[in-house]
PDB file with SEQRES, HELIX, SHEET and CRYST1 records, atoms N, CA, C and O in Angstrom:
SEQRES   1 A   85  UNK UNK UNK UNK UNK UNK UNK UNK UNK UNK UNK UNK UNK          
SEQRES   2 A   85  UNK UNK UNK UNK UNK UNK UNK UNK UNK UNK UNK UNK UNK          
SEQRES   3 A   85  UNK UNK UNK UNK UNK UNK UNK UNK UNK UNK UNK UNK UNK          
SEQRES   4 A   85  UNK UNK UNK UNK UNK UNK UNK UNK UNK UNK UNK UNK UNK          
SEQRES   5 A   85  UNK UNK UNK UNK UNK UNK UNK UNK UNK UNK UNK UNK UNK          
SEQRES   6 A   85  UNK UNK UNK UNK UNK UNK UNK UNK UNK UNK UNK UNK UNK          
SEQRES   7 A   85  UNK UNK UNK UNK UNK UNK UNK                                  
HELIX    1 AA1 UNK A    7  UNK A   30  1                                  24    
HELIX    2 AA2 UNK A   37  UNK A   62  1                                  26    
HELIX    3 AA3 UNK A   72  UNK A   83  1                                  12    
CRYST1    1.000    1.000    1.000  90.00  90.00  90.00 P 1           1          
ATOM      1  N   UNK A   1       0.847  -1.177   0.000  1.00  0.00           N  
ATOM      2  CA  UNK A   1       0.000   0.000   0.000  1.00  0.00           C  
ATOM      3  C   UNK A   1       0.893   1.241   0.000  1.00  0.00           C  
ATOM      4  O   UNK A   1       1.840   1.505   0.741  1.00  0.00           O  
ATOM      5  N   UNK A   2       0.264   2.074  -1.204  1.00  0.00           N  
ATOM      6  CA  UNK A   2       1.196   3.596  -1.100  1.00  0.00           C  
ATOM      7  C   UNK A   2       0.681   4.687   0.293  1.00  0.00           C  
ATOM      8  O   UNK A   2      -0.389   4.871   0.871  1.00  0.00           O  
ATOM      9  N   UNK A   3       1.639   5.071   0.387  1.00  0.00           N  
ATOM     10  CA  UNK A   3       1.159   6.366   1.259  1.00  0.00           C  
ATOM     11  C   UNK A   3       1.384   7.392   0.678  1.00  0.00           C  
ATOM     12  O   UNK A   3       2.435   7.700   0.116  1.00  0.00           O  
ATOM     13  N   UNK A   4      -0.050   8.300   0.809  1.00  0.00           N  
ATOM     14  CA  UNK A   4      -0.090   9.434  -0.456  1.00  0.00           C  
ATOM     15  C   UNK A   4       0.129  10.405   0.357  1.00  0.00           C  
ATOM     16  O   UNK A   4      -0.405  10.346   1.465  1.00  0.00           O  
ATOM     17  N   UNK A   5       0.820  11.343   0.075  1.00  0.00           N  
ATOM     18  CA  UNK A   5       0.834  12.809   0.785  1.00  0.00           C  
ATOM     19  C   UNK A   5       0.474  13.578  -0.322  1.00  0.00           C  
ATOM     20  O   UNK A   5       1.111  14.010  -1.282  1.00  0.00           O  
ATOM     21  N   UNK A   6      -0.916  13.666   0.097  1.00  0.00           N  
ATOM     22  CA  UNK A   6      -1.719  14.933  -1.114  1.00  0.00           C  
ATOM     23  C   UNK A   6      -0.892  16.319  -1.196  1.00  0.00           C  
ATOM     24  O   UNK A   6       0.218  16.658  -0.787  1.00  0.00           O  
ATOM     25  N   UNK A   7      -1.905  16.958  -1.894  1.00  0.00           N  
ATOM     26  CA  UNK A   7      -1.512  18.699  -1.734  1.00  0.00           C  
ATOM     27  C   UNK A   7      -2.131  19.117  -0.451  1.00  0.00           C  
ATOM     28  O   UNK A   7      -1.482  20.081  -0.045  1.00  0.00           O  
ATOM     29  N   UNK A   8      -3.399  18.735   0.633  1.00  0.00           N  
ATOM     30  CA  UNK A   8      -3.846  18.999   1.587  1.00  0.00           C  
ATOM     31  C   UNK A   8      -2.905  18.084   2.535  1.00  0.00           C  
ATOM     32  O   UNK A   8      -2.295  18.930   3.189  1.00  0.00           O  
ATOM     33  N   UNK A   9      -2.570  17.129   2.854  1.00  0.00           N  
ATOM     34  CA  UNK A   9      -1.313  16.867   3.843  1.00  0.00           C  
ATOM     35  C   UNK A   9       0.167  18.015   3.889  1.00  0.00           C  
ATOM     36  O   UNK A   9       0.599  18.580   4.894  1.00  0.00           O  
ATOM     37  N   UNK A  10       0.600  18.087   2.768  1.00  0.00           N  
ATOM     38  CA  UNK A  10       1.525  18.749   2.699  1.00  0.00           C  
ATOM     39  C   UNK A  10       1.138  20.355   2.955  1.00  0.00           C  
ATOM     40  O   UNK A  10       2.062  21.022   3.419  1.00  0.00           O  
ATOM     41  N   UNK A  11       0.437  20.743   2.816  1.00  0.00           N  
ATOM     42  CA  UNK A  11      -0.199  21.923   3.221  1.00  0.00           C  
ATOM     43  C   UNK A  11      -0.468  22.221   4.597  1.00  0.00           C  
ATOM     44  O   UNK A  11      -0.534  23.324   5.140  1.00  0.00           O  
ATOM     45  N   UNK A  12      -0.693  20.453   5.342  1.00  0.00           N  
ATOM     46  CA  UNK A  12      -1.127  20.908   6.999  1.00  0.00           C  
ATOM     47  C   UNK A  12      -0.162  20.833   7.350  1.00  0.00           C  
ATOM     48  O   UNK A  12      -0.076  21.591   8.316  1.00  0.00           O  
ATOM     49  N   UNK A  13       1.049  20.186   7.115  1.00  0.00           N  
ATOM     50  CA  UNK A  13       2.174  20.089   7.221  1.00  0.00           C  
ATOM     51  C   UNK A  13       2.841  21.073   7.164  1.00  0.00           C  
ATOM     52  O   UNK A  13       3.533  21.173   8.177  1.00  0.00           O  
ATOM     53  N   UNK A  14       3.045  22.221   6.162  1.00  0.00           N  
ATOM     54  CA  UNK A  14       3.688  23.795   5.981  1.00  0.00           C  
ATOM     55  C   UNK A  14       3.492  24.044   7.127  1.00  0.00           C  
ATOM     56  O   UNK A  14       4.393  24.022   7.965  1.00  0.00           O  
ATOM     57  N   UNK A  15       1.787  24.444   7.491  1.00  0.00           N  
ATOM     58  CA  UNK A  15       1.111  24.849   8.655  1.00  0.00           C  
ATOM     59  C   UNK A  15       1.599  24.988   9.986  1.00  0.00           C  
ATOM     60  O   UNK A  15       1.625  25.921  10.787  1.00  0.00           O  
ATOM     61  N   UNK A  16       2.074  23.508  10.004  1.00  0.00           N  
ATOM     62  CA  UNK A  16       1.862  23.325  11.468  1.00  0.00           C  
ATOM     63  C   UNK A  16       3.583  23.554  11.461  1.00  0.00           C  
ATOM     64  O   UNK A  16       4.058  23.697  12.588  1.00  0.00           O  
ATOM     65  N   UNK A  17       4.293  23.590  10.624  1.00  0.00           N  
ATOM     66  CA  UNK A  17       5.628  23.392  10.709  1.00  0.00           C  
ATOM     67  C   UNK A  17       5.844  25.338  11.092  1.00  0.00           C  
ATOM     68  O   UNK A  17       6.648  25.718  11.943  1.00  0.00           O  
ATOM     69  N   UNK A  18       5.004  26.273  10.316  1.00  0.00           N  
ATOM     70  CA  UNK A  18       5.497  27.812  10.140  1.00  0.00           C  
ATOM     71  C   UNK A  18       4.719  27.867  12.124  1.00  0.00           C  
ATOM     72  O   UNK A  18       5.206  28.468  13.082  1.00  0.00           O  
ATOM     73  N   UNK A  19       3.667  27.157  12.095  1.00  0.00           N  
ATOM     74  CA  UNK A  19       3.225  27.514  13.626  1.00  0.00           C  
ATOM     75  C   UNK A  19       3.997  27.602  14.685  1.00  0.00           C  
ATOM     76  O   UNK A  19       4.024  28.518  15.506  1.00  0.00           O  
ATOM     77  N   UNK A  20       4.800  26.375  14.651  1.00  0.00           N  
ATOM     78  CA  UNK A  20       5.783  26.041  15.501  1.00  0.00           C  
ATOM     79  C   UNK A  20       7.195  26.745  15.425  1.00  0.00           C  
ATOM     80  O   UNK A  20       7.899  27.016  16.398  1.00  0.00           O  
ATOM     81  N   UNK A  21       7.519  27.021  13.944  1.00  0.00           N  
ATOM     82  CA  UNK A  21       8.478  28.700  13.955  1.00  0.00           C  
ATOM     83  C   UNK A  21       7.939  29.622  14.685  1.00  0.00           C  
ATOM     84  O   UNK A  21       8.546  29.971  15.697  1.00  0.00           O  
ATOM     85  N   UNK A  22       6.954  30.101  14.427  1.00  0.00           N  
ATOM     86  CA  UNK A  22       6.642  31.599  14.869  1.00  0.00           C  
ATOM     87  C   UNK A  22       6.554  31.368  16.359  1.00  0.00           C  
ATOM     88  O   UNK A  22       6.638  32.398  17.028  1.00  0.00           O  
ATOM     89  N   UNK A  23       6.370  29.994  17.163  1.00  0.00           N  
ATOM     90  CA  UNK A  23       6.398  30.012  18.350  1.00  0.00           C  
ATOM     91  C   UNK A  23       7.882  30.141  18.881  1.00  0.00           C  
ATOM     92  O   UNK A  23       8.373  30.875  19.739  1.00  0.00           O  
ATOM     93  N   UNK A  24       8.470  29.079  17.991  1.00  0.00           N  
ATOM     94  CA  UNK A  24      10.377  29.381  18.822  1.00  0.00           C  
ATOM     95  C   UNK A  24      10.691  30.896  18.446  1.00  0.00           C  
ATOM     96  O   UNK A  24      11.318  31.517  19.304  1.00  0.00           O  
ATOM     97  N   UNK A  25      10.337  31.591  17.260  1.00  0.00           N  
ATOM     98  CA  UNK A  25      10.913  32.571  17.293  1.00  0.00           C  
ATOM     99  C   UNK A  25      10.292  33.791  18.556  1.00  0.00           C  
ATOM    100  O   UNK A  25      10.959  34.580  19.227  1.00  0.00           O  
ATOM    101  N   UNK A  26       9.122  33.617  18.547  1.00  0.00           N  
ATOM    102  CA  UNK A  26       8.731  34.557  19.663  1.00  0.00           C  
ATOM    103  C   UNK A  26       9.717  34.147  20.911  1.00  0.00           C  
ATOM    104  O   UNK A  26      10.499  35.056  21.188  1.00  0.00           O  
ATOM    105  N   UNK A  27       9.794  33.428  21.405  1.00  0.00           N  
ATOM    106  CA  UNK A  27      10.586  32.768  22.249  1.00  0.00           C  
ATOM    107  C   UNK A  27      12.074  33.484  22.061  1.00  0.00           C  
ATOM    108  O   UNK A  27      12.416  34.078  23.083  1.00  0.00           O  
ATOM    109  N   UNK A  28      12.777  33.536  21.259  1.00  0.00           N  
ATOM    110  CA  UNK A  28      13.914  33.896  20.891  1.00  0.00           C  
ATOM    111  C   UNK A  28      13.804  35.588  20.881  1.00  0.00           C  
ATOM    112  O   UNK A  28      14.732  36.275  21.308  1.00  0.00           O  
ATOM    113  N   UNK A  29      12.973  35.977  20.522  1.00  0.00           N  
ATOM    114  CA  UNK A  29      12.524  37.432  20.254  1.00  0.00           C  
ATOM    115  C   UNK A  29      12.425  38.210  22.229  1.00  0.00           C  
ATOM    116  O   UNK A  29      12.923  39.268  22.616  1.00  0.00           O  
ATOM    117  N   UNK A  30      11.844  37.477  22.818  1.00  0.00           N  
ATOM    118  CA  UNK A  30      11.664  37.692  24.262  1.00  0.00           C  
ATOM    119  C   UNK A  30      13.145  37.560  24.946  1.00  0.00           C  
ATOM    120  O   UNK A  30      13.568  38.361  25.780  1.00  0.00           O  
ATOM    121  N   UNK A  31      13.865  36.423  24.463  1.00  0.00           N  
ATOM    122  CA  UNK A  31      15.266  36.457  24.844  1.00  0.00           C  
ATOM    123  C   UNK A  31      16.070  36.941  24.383  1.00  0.00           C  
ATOM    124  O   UNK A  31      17.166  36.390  24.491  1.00  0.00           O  
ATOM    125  N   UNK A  32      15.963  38.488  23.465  1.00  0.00           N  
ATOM    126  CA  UNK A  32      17.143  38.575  22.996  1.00  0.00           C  
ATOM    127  C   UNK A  32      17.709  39.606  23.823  1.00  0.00           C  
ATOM    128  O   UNK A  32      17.095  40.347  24.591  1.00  0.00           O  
ATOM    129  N   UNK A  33      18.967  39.577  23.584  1.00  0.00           N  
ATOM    130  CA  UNK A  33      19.902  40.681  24.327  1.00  0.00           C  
ATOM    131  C   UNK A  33      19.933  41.936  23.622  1.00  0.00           C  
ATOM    132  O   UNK A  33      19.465  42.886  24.249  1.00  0.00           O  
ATOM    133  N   UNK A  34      20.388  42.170  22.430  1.00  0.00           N  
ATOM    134  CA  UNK A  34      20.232  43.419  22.420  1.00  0.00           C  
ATOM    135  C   UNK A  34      19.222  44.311  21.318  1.00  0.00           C  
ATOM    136  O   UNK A  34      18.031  44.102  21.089  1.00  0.00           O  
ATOM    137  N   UNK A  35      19.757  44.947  20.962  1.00  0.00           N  
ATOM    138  CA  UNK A  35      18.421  45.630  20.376  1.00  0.00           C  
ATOM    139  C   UNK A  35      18.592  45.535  18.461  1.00  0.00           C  
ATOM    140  O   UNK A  35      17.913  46.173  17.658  1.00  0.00           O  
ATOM    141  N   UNK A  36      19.168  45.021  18.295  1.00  0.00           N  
ATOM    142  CA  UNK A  36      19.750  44.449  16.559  1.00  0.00           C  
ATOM    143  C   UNK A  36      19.420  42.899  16.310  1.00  0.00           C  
ATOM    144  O   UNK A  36      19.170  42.264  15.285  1.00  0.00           O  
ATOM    145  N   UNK A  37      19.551  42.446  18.062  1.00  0.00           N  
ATOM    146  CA  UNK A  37      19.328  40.831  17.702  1.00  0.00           C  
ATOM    147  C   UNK A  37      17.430  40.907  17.143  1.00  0.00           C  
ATOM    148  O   UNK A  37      16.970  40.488  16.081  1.00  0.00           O  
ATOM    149  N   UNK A  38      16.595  41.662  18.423  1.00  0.00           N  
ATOM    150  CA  UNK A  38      16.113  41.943  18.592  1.00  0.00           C  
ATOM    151  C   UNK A  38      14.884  42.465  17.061  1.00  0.00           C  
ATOM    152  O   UNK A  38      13.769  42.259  16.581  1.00  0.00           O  
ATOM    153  N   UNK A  39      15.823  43.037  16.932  1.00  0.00           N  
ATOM    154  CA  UNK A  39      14.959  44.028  15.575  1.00  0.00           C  
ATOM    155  C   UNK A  39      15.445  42.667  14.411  1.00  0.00           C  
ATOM    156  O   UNK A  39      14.556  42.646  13.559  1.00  0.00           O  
ATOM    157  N   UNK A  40      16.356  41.719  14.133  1.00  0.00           N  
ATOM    158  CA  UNK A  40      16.435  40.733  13.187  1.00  0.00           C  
ATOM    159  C   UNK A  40      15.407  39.571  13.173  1.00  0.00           C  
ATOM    160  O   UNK A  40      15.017  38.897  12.220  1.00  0.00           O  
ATOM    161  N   UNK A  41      14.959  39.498  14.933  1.00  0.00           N  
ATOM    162  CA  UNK A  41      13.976  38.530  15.247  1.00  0.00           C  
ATOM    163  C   UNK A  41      12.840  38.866  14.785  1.00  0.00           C  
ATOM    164  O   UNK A  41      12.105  38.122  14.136  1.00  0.00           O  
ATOM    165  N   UNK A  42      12.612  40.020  15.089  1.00  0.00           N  
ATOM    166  CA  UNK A  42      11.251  40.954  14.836  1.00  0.00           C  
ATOM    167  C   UNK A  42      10.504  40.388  13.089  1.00  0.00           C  
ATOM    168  O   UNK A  42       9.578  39.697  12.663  1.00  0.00           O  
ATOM    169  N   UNK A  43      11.471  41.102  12.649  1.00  0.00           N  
ATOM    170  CA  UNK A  43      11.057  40.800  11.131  1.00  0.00           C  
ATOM    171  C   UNK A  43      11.071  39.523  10.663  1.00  0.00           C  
ATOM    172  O   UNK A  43      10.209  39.124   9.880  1.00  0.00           O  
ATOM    173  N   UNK A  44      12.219  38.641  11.175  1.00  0.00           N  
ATOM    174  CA  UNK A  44      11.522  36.726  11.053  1.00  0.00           C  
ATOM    175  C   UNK A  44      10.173  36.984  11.219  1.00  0.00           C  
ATOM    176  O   UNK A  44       9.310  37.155  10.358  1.00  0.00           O  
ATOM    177  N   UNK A  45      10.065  36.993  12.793  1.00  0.00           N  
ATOM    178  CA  UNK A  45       8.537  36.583  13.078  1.00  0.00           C  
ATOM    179  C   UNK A  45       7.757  37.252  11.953  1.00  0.00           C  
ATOM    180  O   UNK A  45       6.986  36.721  11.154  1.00  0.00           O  
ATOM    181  N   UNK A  46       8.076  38.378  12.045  1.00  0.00           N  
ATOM    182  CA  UNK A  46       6.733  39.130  10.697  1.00  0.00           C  
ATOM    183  C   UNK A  46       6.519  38.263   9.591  1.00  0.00           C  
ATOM    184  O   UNK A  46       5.456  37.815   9.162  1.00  0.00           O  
ATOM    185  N   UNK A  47       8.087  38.034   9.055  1.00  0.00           N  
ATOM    186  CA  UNK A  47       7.828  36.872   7.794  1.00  0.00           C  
ATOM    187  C   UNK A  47       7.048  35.718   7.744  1.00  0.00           C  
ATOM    188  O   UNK A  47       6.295  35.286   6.871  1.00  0.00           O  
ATOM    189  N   UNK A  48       7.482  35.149   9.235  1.00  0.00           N  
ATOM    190  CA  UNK A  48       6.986  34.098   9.412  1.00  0.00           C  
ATOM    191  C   UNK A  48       4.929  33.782   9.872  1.00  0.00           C  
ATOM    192  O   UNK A  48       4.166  32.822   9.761  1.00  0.00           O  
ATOM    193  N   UNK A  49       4.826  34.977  10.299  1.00  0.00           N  
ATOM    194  CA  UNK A  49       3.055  35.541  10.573  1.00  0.00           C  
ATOM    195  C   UNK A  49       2.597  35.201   8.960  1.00  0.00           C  
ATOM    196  O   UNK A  49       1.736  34.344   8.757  1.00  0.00           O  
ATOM    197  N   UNK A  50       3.275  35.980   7.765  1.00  0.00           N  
ATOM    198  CA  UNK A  50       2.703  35.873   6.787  1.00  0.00           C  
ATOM    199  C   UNK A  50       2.615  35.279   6.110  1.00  0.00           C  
ATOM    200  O   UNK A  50       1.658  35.178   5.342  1.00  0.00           O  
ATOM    201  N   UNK A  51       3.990  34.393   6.144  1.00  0.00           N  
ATOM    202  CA  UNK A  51       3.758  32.791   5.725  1.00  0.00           C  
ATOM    203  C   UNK A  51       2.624  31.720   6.323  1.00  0.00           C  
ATOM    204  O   UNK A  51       2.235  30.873   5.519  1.00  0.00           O  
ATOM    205  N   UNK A  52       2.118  31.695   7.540  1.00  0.00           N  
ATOM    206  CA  UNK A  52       1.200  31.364   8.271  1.00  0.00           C  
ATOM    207  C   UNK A  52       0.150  32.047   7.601  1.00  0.00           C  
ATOM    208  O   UNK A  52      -0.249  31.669   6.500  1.00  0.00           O  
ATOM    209  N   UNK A  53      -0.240  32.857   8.092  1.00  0.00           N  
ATOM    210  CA  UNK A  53      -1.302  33.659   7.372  1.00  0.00           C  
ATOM    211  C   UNK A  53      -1.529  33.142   5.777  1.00  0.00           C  
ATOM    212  O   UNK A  53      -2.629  32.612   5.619  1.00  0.00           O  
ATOM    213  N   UNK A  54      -0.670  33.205   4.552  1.00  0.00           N  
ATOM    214  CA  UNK A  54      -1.191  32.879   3.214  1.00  0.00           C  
ATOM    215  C   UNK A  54      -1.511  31.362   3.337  1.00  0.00           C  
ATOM    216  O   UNK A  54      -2.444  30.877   2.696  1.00  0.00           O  
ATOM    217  N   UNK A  55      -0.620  30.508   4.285  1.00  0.00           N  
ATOM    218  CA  UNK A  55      -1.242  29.103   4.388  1.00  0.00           C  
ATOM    219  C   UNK A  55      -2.406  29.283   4.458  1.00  0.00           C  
ATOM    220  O   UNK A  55      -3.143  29.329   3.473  1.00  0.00           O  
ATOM    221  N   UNK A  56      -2.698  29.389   5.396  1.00  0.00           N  
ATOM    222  CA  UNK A  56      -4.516  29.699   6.313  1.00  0.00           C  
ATOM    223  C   UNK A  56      -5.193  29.746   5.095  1.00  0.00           C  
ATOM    224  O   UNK A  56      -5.716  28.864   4.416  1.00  0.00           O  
ATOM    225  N   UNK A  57      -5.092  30.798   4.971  1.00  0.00           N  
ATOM    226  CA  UNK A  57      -5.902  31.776   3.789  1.00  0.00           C  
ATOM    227  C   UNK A  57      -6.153  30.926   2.692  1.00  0.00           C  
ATOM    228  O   UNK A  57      -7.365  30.779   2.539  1.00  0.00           O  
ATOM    229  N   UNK A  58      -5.390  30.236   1.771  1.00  0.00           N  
ATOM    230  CA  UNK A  58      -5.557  29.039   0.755  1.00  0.00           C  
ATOM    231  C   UNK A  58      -5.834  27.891   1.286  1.00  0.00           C  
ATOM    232  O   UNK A  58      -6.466  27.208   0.481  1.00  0.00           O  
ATOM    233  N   UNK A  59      -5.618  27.262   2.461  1.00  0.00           N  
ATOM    234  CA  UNK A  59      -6.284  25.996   2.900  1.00  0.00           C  
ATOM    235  C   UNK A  59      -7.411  26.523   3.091  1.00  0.00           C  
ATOM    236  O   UNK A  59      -8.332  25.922   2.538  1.00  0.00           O  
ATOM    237  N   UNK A  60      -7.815  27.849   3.939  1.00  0.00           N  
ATOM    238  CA  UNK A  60      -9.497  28.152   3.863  1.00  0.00           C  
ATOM    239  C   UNK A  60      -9.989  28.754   2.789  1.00  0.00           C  
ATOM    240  O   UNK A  60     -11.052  29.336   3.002  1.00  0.00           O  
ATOM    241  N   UNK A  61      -9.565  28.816   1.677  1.00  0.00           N  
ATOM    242  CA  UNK A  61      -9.982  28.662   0.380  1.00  0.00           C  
ATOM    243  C   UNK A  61     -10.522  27.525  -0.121  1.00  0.00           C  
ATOM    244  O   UNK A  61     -11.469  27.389  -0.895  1.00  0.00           O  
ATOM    245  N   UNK A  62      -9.884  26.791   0.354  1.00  0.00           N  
ATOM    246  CA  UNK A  62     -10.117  25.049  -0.349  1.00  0.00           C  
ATOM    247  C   UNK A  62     -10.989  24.423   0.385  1.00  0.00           C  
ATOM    248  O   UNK A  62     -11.503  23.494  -0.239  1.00  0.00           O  
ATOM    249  N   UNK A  63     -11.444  24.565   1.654  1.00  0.00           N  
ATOM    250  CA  UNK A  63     -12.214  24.676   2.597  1.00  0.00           C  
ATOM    251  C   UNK A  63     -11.447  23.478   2.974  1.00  0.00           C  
ATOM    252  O   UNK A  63     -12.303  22.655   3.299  1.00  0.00           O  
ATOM    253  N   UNK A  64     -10.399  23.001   3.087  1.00  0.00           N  
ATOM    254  CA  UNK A  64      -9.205  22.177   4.080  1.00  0.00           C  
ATOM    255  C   UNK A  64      -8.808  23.196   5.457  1.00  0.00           C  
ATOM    256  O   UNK A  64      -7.838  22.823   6.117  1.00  0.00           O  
ATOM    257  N   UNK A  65      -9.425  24.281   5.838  1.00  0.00           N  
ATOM    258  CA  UNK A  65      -9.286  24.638   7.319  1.00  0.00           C  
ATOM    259  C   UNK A  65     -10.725  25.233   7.607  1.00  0.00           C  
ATOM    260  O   UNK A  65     -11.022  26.424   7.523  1.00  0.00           O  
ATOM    261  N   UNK A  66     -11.288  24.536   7.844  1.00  0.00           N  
ATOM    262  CA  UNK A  66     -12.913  25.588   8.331  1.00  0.00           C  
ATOM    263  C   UNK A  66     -12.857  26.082   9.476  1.00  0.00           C  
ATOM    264  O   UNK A  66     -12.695  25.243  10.363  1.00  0.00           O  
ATOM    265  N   UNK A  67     -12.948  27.409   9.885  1.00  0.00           N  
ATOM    266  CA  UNK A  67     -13.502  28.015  11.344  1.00  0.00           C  
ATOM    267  C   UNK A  67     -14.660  28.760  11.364  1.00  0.00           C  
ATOM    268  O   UNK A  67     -15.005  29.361  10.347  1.00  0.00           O  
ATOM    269  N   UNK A  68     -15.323  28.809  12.398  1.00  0.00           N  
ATOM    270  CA  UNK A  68     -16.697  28.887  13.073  1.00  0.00           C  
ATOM    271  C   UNK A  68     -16.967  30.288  13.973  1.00  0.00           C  
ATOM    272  O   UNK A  68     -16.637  30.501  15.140  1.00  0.00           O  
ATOM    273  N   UNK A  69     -17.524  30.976  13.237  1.00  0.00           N  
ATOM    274  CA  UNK A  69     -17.521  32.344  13.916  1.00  0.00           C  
ATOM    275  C   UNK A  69     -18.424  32.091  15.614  1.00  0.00           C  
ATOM    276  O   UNK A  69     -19.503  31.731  16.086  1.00  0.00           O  
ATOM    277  N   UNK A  70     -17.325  32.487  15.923  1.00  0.00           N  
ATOM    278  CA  UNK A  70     -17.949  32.404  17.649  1.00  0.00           C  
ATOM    279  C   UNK A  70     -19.067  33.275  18.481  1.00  0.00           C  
ATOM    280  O   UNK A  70     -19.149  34.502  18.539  1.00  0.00           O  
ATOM    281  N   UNK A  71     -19.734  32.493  18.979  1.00  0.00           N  
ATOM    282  CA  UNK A  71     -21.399  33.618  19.417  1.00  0.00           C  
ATOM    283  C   UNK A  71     -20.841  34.578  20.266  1.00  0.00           C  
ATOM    284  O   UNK A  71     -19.976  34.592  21.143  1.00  0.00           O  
ATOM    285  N   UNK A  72     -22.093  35.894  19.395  1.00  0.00           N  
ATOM    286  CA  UNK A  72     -21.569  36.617  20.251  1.00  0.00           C  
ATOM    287  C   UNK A  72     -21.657  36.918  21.650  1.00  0.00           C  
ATOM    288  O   UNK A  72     -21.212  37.899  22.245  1.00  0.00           O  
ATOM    289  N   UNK A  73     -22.217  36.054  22.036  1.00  0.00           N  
ATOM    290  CA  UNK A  73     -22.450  35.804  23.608  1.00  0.00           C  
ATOM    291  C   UNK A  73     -20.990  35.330  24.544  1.00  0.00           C  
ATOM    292  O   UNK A  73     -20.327  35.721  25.504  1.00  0.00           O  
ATOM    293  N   UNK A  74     -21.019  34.465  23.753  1.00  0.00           N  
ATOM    294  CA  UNK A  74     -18.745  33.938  24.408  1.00  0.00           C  
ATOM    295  C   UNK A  74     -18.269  34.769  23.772  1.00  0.00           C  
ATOM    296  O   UNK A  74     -17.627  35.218  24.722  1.00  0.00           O  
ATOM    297  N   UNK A  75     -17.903  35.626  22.700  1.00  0.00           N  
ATOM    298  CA  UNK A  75     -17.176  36.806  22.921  1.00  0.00           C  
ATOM    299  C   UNK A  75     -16.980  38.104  23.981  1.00  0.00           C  
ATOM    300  O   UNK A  75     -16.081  38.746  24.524  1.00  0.00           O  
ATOM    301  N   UNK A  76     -18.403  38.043  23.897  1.00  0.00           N  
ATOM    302  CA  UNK A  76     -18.766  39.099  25.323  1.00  0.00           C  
ATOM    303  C   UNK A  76     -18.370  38.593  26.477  1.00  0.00           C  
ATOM    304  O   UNK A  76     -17.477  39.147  27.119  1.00  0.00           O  
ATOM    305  N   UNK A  77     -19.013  37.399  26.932  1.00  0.00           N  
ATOM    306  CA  UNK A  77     -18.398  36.501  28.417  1.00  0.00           C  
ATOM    307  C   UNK A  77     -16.672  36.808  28.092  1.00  0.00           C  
ATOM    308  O   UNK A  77     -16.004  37.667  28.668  1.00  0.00           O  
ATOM    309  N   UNK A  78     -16.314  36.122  27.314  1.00  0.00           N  
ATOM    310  CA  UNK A  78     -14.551  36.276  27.273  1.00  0.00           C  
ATOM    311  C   UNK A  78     -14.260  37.819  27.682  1.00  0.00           C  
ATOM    312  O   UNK A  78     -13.562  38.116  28.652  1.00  0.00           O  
ATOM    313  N   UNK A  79     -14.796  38.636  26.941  1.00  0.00           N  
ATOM    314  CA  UNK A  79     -14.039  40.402  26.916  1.00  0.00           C  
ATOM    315  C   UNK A  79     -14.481  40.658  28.788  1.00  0.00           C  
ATOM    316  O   UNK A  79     -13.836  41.181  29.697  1.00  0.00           O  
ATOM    317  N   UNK A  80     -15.548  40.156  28.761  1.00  0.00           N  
ATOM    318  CA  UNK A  80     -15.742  40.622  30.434  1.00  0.00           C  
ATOM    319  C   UNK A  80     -14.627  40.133  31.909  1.00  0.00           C  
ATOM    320  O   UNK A  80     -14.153  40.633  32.929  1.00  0.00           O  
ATOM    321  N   UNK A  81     -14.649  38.839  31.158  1.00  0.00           N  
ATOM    322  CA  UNK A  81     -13.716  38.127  32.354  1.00  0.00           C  
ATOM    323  C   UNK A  81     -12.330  38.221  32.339  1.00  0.00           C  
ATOM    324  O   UNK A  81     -11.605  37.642  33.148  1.00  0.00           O  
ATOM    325  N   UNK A  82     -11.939  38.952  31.421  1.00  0.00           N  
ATOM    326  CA  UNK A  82     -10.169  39.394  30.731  1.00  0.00           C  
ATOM    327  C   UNK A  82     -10.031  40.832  31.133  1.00  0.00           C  
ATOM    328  O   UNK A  82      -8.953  41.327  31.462  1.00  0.00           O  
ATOM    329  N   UNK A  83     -11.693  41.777  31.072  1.00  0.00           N  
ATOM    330  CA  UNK A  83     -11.685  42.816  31.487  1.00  0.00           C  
ATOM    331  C   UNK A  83     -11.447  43.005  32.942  1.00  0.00           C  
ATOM    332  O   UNK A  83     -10.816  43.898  33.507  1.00  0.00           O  
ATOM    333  N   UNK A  84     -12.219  41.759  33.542  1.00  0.00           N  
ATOM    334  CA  UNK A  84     -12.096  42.212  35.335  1.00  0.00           C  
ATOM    335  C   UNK A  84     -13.433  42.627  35.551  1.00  0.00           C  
ATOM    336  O   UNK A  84     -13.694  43.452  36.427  1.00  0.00           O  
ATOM    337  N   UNK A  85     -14.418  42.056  34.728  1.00  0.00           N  
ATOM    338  CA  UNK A  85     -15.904  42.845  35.134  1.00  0.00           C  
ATOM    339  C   UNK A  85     -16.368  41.262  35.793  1.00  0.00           C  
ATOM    340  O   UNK A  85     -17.475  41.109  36.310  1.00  0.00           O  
TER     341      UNK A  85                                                      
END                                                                             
């Protein structure tokens, strides 16, 4: 039996691979020492947001990532309890 890695595997795959960048780099970005390391990290991460981001965006094109607009009732509960009300 073959194992197929479609264009939608390899795609969740980009995904989850740029997710897990933008997490070490934030990480690295919080630790840096000075203010050049700092500003080099910066703009990774940016790159790396938008590489994330055009994934998204064409897997939820293809409807290979569906999300669910959240009621606005748990938006409100959330903003209240983050607010301190």
């Amino acid at each position: 039996m073959q194992n197929v890695f479609d264009e939608k595997a390899k795609m969740t795959d980009l995904l989850n691979c740029e997710k897990h960048m933008a997490s070490a780099y934030n990480t690295f970005l919080a630790e840096s020492e000075t203010s050049a390391v700092m500003s080099c990290l910066s703009g990774i991460l940016t790159d790396e947001h938008s590489i994330q981001n055009e994934l998204f965006t064409e897997m939820s094109a293809k409807g290979w990532y569906k999300t669910e607009k959240a009621e606005d009732t748990k938006v409100n509960a959330a903003k209240q309890q983050f607010a301190g009300n």
